[in-house]
C-alpha positions in Angstrom: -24.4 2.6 0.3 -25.8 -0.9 -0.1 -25.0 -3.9 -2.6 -27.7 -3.0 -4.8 -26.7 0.2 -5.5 -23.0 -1.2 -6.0 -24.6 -3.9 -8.3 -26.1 -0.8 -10.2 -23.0 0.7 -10.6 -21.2 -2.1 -11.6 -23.6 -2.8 -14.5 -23.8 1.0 -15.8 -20.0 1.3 -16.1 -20.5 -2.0 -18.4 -23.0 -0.7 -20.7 -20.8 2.5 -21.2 -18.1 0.4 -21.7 -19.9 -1.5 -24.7 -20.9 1.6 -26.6 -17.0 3.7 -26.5 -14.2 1.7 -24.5 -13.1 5.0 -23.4 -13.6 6.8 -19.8 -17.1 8.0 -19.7 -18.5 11.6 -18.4 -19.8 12.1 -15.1 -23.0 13.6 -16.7 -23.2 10.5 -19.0 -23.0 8.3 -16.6 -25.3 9.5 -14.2 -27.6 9.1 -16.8 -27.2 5.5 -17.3 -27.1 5.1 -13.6 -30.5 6.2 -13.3 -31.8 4.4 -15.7 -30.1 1.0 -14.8 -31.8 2.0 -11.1 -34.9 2.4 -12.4 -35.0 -1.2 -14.2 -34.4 -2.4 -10.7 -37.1 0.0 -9.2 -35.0 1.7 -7.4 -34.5 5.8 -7.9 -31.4 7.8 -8.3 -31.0 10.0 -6.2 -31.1 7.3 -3.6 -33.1 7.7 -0.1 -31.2 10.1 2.3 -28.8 11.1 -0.5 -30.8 13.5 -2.5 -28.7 16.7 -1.8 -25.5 14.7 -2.6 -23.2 16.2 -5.9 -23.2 12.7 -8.5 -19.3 12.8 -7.6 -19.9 12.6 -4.1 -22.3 9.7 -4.7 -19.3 8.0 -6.7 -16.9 7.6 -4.0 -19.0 5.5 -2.0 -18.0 2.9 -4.9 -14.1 3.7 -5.2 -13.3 -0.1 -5.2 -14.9 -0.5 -8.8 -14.6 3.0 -10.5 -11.8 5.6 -10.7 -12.5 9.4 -11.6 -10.2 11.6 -13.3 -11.4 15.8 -12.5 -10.8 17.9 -15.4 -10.3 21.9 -15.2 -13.2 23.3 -16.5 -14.9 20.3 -18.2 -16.9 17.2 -16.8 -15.0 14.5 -15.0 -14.3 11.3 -16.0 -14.7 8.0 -14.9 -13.1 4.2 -15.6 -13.7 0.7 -14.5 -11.3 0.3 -11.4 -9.6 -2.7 -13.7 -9.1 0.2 -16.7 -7.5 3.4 -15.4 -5.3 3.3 -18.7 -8.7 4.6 -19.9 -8.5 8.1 -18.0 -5.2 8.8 -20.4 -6.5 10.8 -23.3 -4.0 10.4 -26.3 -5.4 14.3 -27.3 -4.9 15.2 -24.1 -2.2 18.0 -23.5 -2.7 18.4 -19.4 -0.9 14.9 -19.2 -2.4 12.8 -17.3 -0.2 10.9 -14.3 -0.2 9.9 -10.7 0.3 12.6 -9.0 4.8 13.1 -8.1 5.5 11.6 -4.7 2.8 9.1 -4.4 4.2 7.8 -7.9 7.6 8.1 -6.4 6.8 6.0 -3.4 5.6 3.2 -5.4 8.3 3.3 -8.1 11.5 4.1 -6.4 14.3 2.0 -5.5 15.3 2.1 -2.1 18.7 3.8 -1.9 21.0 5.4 0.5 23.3 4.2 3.7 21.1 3.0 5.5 18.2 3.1 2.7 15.0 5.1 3.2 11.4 3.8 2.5 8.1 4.7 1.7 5.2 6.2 4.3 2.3 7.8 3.6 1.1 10.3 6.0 -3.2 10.0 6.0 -3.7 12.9 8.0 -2.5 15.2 5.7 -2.3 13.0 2.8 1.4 13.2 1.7 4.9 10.5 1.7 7.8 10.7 4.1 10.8 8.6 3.5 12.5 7.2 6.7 15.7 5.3 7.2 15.0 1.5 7.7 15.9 1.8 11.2 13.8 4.7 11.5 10.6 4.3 14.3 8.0 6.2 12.9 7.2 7.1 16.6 3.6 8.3 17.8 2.4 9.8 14.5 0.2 7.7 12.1 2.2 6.3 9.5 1.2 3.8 6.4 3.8 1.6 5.1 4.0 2.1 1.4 6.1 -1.5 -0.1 9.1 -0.4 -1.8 9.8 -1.2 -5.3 12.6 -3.2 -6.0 15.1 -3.8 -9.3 13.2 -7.0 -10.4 10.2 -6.0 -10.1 11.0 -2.7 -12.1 12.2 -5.0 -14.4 10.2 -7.5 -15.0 7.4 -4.1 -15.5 9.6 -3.3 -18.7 9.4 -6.9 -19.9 5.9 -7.3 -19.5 5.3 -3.8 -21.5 7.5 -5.5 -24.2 5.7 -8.7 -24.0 1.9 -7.0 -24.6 2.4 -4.3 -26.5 2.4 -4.1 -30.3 6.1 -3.9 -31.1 7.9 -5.3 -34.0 10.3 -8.2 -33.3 13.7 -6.8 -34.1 12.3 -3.6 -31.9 11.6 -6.1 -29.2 14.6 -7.7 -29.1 16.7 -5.1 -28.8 14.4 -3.5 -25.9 14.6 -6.7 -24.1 18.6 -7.2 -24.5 18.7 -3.6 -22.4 17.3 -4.9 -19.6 19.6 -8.2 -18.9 22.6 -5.0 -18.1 23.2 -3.7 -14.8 22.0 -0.1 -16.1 18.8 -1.7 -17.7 16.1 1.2 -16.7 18.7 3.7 -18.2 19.1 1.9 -21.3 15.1 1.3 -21.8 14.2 4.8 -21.6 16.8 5.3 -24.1 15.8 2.9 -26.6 11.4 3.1 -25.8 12.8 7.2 -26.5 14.5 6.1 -29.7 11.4 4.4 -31.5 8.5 6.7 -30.0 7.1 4.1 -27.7 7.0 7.0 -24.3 3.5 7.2 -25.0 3.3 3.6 -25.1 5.2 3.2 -22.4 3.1 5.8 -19.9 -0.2 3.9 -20.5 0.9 0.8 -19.5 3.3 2.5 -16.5 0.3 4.4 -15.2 -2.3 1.2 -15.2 0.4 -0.7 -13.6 1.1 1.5 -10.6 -2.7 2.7 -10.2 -3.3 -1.3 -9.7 -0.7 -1.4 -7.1 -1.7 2.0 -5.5 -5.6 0.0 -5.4 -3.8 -3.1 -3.8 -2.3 -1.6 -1.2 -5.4 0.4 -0.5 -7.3 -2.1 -0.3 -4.5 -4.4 2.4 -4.3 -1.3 4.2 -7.6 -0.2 4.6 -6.4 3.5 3.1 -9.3 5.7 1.1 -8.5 5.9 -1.9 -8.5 9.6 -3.2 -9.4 11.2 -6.4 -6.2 13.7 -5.7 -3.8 11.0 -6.4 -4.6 11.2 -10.4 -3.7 14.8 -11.9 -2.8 16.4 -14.4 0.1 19.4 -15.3 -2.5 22.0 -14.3 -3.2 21.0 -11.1 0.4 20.3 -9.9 2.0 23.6 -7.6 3.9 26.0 -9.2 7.5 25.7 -8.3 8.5 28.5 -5.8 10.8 30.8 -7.6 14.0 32.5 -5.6 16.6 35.2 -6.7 19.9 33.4 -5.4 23.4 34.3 -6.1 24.8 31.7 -7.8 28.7 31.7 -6.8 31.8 29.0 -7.8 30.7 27.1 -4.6 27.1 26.9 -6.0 28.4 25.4 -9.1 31.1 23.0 -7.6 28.2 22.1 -5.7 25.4 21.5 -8.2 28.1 19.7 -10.4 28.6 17.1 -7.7 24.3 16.7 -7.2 24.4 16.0 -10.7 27.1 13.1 -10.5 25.5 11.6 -7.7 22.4 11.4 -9.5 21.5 8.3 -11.3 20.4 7.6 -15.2 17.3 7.1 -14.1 16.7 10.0 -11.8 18.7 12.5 -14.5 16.0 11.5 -16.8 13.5 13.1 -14.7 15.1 16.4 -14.8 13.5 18.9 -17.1 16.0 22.0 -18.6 14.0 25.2 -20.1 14.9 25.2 -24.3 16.0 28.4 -23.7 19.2 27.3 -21.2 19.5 23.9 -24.0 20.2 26.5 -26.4 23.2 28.2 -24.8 24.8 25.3 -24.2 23.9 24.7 -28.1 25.4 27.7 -29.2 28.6 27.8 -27.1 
């Protein structure tokens, strides 16, 4: 697709934009779109594209728009600069980067030696190899770790832009000078009801790094990456015996773990509620 039709894009995102700074629907937009490409006497459907669905016709601009699919409604779409937009405060599905490729870009590097990040295009998903690890024949994308400052300095730039009283703000930003300093933040953003808060500006920041390294690695980016709890798998459920060994062992996988990683377990209310009542 050509510059003007980029151009055309560009400029009907913009007018959405003015009328509701929120992420507009497909049908909406393709509206606008055909309108703005009519001022510059052109026609939407373009030339040779006329049996093309209005999302298809999207990607061919992925480096300025983002599209969020919804089950069952229209889809949505933000300015590449705005994903925080495709968050919908009302929204119960909640909206994320989809699990691993959030890991990859969010993790810490751990382990003797550590592993690291690669995404896997053919199939679209993230191993993690040893640093001494050759990749070998198969076509493998280096994903750039994350490292502790750079997790941290995320945190302090939240603090810094977002609307939170100054004795709140101190005491966010004296948990991040300690060793355990993302274990203490989600502690204290928990504390005051700042998770939502917190998830907006998490989920801009790592869309914008996920876009950067597409766009230094040449990788598509894909409308996959951005789900929501409907669209994640179902867990795979087994019957298993659970016996003394199973518990010595799980005891030990929980120890191991750290505060960061325990917060990322979720336990059903009904099992929180035994261990309530005993």
């Amino acid at each position: 697709m050509d510059e003007q039709w980029k151009q055309v894009v560009i400029e009907a995102l913009s007018r959405a934009m003015k009328t509701s700074e929120k992420a507009v629907p497909g049908a909406k937009l393709r509206e606008i779109i055909a309108r703005v490409a009519a001022e510059q006497g052109l026609r939407y459907p373009a030339a040779g594209h006329e049996e093309e669905s209005f999302s298809d016709f999207l990607k061919y601009f992925d480096s300025v728009l983002l599209i969020r699919r919804r089950k069952g409604e229209d889809f949505l779409v933000a300015p590449v600069d705005m994903p925080q937009l495709l968050l919908d405060v009302s929204d119960s599905a909640g909206t994320r980067v989809r699990e691993d490729m959030f890991e990859a870009f969010t993790r810490i590097p751990r382990g003797t030696p550590p592993t690291e990040p690669w995404y896997v295009p053919d199939n679209d998903t993230v191993e993690w190899l040893a640093v001494n690890e050759q990749p070998g024949l198969r076509r493998l994308i280096r994903i750039p770790p994350s490292t502790l400052d750079q997790e941290l300095e995320e945190r302090r730039a939240f603090v810094q832009s977002s609307d939170i009283e100054g004795e709140v703000k101190d005491r966010i930003v004296a948990t991040l000078s300690s060793h355990a300093g993302l274990g203490s933040f989600a502690k204290v953003i928990g504390a005051y009801g700042l998770a939502r808060k917190w998830h907006a500006h998490r989920f801009q920041s790592v869309v914008r790094r996920m876009k950067a390294w597409c766009e230094a690695e040449h990788v598509p980016w894909r409308e996959q990456w951005i789900v929501t709890s409907d669209q994640w798998p179902a867990p795979t459920v087994a019957t298993v015996k659970v016996t003394e060994a199973h518990r010595n062992l799980f005891g030990k996988f929980v120890e191991a773990l750290s505060e960061e990683d325990l917060r990322r377990i979720s336990v059903p209310l009904d099992i929180v509620l035994k261990i309530v009542r005993k």
